[in-house]
C-alpha positions in Angstrom: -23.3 3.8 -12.4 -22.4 6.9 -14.6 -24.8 9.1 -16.4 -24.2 10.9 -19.7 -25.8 14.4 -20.2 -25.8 16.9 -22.8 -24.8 20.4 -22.0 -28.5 21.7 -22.4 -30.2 18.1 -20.8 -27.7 19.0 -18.1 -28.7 22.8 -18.1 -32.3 22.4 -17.7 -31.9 20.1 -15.0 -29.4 22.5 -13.1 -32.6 25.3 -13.0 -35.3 22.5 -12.4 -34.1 22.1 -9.1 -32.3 23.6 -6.0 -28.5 22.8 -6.4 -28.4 20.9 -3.1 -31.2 18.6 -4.1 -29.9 17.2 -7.2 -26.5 17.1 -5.8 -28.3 14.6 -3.6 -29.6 13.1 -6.3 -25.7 12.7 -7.4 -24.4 12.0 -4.0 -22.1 15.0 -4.4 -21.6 18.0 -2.3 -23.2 21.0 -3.8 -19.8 22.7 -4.0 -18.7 19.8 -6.7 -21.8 20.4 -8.7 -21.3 24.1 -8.7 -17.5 22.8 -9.8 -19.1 21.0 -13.0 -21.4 23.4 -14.1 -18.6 26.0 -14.3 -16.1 23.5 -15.8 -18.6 23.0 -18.6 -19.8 27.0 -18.9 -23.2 25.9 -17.4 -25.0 29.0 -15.5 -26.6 28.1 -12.1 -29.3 29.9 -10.2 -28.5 32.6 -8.4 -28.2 32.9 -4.7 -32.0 33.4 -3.7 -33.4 32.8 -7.3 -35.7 29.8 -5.8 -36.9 31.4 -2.5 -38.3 34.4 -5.4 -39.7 31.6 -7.3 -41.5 29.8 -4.4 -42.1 32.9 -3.4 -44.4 33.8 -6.8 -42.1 36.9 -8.0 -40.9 36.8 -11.6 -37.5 35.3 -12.2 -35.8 34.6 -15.2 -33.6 31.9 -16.4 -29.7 33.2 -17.3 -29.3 31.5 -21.3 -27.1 28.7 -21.9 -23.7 30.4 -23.9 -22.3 28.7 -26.3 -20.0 26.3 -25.8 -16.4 27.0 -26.4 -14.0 24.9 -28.3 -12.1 23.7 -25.3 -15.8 22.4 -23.2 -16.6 19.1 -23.5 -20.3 18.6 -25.2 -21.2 16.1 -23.5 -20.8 15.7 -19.2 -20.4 12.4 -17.1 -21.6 12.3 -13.2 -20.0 8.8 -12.4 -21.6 6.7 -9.6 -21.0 8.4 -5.5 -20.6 5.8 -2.5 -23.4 5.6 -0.5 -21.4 4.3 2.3 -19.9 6.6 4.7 -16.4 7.2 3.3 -13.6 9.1 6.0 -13.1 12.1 4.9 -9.5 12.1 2.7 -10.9 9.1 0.2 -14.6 11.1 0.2 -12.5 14.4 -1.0 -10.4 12.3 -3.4 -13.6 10.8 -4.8 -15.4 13.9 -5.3 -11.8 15.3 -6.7 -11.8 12.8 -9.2 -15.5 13.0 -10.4 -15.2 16.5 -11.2 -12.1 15.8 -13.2 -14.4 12.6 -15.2 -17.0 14.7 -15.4 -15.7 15.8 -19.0 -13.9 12.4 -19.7 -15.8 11.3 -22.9 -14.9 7.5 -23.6 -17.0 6.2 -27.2 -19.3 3.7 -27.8 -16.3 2.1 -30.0 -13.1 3.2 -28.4 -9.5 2.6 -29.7 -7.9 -0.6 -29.1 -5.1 -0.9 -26.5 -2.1 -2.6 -27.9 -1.7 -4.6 -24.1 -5.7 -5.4 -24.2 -5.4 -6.5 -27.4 -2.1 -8.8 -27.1 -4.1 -10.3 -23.8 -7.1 -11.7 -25.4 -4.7 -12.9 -28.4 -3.2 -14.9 -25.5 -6.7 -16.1 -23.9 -7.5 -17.3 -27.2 -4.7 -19.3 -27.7 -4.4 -20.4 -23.9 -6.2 -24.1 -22.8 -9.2 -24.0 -20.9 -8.8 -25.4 -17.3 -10.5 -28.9 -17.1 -12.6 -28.5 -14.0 -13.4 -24.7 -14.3 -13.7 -23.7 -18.5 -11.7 -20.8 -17.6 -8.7 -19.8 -19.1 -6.2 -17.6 -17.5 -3.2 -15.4 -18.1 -0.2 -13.6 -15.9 2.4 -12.7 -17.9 4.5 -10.1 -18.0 2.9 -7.2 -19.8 -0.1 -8.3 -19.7 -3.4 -8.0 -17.9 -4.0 -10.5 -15.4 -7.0 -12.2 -16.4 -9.1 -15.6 -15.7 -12.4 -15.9 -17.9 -14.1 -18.3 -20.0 -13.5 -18.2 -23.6 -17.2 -17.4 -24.6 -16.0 -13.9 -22.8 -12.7 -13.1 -24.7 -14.7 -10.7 -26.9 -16.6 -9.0 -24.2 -13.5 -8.7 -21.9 -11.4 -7.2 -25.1 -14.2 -4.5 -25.7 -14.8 -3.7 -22.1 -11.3 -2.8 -21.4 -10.8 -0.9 -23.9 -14.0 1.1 -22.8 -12.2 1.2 -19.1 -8.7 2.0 -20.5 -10.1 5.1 -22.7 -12.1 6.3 -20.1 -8.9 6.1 -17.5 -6.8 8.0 -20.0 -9.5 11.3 -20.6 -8.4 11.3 -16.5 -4.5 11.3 -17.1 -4.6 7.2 -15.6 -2.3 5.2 -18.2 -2.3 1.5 -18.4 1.6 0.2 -18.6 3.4 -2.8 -18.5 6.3 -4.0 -16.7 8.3 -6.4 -15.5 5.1 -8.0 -13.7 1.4 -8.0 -15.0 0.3 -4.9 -16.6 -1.2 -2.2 -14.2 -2.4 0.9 -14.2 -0.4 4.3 -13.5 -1.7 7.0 -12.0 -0.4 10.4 -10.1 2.7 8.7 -9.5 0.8 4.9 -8.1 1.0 2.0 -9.4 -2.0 0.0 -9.1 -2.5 -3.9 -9.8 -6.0 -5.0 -11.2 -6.9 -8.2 -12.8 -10.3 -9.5 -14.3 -12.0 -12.4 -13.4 -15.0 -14.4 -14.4 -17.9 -15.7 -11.5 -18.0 -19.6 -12.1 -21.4 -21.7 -10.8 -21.0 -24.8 -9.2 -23.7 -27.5 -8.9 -23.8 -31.4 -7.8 -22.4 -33.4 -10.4 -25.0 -35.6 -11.8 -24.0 -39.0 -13.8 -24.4 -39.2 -17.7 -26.0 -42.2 -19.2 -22.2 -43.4 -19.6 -20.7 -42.7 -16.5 -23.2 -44.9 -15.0 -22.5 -47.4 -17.5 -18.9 -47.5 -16.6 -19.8 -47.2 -12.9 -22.0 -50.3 -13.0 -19.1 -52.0 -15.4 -16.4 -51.2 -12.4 -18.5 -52.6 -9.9 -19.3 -55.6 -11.2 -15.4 -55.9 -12.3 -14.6 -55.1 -8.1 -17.3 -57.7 -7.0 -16.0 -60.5 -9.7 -12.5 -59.9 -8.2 -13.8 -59.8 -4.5 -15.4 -63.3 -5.3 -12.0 -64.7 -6.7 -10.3 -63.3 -3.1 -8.7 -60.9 -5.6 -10.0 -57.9 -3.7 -6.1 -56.4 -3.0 -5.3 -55.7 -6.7 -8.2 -53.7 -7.0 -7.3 -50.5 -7.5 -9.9 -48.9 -10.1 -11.2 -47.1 -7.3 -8.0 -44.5 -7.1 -8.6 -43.6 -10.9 -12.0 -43.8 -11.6 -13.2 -41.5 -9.6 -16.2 -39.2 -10.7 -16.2 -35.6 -10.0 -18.3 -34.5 -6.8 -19.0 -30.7 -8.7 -19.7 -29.6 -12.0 -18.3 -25.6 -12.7 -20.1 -23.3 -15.2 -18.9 -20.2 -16.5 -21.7 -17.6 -15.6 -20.4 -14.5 -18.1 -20.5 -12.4 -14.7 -17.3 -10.6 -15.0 -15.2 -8.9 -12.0 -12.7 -6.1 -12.5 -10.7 -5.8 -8.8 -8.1 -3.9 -8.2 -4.8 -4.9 -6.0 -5.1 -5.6 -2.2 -4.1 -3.1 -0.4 -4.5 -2.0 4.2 -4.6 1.6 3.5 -4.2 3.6 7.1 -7.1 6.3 5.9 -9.6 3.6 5.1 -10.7 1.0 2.2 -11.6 2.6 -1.2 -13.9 0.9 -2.9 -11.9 -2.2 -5.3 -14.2 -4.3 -6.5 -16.3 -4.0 -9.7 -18.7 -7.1 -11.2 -21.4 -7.0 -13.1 -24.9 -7.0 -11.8 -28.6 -7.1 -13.0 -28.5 -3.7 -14.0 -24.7 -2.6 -14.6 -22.0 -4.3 -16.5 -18.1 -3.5 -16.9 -18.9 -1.5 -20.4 -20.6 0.9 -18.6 -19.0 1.2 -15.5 -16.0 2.8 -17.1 -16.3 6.3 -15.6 -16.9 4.8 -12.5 -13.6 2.3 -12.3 -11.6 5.6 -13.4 -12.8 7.3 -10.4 -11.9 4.1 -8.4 -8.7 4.2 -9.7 -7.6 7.8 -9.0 -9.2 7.6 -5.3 -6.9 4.5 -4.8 -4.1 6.2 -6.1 -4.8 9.2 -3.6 -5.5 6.7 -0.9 -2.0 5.1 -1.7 -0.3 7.9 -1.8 -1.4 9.2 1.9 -0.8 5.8 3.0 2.5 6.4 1.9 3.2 10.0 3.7 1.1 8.7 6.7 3.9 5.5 7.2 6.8 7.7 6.3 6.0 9.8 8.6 5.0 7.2 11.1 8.7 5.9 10.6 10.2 9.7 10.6 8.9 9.6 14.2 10.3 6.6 15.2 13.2 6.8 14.4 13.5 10.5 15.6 12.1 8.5 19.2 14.7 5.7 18.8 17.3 8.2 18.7 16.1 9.8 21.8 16.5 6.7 23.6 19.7 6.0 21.9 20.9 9.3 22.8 20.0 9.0 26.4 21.5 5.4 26.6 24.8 6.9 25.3 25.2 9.5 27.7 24.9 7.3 30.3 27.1 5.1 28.6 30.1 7.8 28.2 29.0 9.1 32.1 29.9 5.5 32.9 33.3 5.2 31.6 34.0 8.7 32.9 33.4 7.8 36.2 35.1 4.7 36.2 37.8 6.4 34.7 38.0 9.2 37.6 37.7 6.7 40.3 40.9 4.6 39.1 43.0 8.2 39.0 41.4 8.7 42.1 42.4 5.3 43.6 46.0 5.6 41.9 46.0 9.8 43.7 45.1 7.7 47.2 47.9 5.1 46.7 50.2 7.3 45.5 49.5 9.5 49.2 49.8 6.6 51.0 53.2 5.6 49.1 54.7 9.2 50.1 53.4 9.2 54.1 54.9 5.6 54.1 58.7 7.1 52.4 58.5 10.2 54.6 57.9 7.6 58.0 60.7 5.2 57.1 63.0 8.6 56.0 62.4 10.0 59.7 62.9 6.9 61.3 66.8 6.5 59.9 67.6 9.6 58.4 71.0 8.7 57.5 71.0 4.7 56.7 71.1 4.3 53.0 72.0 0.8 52.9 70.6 -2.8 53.8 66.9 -4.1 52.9 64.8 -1.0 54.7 67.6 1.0 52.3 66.9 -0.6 49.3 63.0 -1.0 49.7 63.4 2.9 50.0 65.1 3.4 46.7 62.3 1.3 45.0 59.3 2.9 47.1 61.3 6.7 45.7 61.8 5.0 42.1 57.5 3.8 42.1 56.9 6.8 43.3 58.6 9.5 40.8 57.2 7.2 38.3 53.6 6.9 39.7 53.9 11.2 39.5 54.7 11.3 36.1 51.8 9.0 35.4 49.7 11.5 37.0 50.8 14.7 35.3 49.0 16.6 32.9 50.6 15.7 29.4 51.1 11.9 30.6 47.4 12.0 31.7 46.4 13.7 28.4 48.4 10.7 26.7 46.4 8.1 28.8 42.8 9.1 28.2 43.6 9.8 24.3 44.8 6.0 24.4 41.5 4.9 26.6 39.5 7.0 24.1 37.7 9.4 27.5 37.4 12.8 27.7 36.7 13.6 23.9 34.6 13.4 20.6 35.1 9.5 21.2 33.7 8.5 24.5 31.6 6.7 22.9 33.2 4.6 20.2 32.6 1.2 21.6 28.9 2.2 22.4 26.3 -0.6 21.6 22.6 0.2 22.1 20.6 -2.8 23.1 18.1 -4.7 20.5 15.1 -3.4 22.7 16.3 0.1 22.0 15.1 -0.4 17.9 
């Protein structure tokens, strides 16, 4: 929970103790506290200023200056984690404690026009029969489900957590869903809730009454072999639980699996602590989720950055062996056309030996077509028909790969 100091309550305590025992005291690093006290024009003991004291030599204290116009009067050391915290949400915490440390929220703060439309709506909205809550999730407005003995409380304690966000720079806005808070760029969703107590329902004098009445109704039927058309038993039946409202209230904020960790998102009211004076604190909360959000944010974008940078690797290796493919397919059909074409002038050049001077009949004939294929089948193979022929099949260029598709397991 957050405590409130003065500038000299907060300077007397700075030279009552070393710096790294009340930072302790804080749970903050030493290095924050030295932050604060500069932030606020608070002196600090010099470096070796207790090992002279402990040591009996004479030191003095350096005076407390005035404060300037633009230092807070008052300082604000919200509540630390106890819990081990990794190390990006532990910086952002202590980031944001410094900055609260000269957030000064009133004892009567100034209404917030979305806080104060949101418990005109709880008033007017019908209590849930099992529960005693009421509830509200607009647009624009805070998501909320409390009992209406707590409309007043709730109204006053956001406020209190609404002036404290804004002395950080965190602005409650509404939008096209509930109203949330905006901070460093982040949107984050909160709602308030209300604990409810559930106990065994016990009978009223009444509902005993009317129990005994049914049954006696049920046994009269039973007797007159009516039995089938009894069927009080599907609406008269008597609730199992009893719900209270306990005035415990909740403030959470959104759900969120963060990659650095799990900032803290929960805060309810306790023996000792309630919402009102958690304020400070639920600032903090706020501006470490929105740090947390926003490295979750470079963390997956860069995750994805790399994988696609990987899946085009494997795309890029599965089309060059994709364009390799149709290259070689294409030289072995030129090279299969090269061998026919061979084989079609060894078997002209035979037959030509054989009868060098017949030029007519079948053998003549066959030789005409064989010399006809032939010139053809070399003017297929030359260099600007060739060139023609592999722009058309789309090989040999920019385009090898045009009709590439990488497989689903590539992704």
């Amino acid at each position: 929970m957050a405590r409130t100091f003065t500038r000299d309550e907060f300077y007397e305590l700075v030279w009552s103790k070393p710096m790294t025992h009340l930072a302790k005291e804080f749970v903050l690093s030493d290095v924050a506290l030295h932050k604060i006290c500069r932030k606020h024009d608070i002196p600090t003991p010099p470096l070796g200023w207790w090992a002279k004291k402990a040591a009996g030599r004479k030191v003095s204290k350096t005076p407390l200056p005035r404060a300037k116009p633009d230092v807070a009067a008052h300082i604000t050391i919200s509540g630390g984690e106890l819990r081990q915290e990794p190390n990006l949400i532990a910086t952002a915490r202590e980031n944001a404690r410094i900055l609260a440390s000269s957030s000064q929220t009133a004892i009567e703060p100034a209404s917030n026009v979305i806080v104060v439309r949101t418990a005109a709506k709880l008033r007017k909205a019908k209590s849930d029969a099992t529960t005693g809550l009421v509830s509200v999730r607009e647009p624009g407005l805070i998501a909320a489900n409390i009992a209406p003995a707590s409309i007043d409380r709730f109204e006053h304690a956001l406020n209190k957590i609404v002036a404290a966000c804004e002395g950080i720079g965190i602005i409650l806005a509404s939008g096209k869903a509930a109203a949330s808070f905006s901070c460093d760029g982040e949107i984050i969703g909160f709602s308030v809730t209300e604990a409810v107590r559930r106990e065994k329902h016990v009978l009223t004098a009444k509902e005993k009454a009317d129990e005994e009445a049914r049954l006696k109704r049920r046994q009269r039927r039973w007797n007159r072999n009516e039995w089938d058309a009894d069927l009080s038993f599907l609406s008269n039946r008597l609730p199992e639980w009893d719900y209270h409202p306990t005035g415990q209230l909740s403030f959470e904020l959104e759900h969120n699996y963060l990659l650095a960790g799990a900032p803290r998102r929960a805060f309810r009211d306790a023996k000792t602590q309630r919402l009102e004076t958690m304020a400070s604190d639920m600032a903090v909360g706020l501006m470490v989720m929105a740090a947390a959000k926003k490295d979750d944010r470079a963390r997956r974008d860069e995750a994805e950055r790399i994988r696609k940078e990987e899946q085009q690797r494997r795309e890029q290796v599965l089309r060059s062996k994709y364009v390799e493919e149709r290259r070689g397919k294409a030289l072995d059909a030129i090279l299969e056309e090269v061998g026919d074409l061979d084989r079609l002038r060894r078997l002209i050049a035979s037959l030509s030996a054989e009868r060098p001077g017949e030029s007519e009949g079948r053998v003549g004939a066959f030789l005409a077509f064989a010399r006809q294929k032939l010139a053809m089948r070399e003017a297929a193979l030359s260099g600007p028909e060739l060139g023609r022929r592999l722009e058309g099949s789309r090989l040999f260029g920019d385009d090898d790969d045009h009709d590439f598709r990488p497989p689903p397991y590539s992704y």
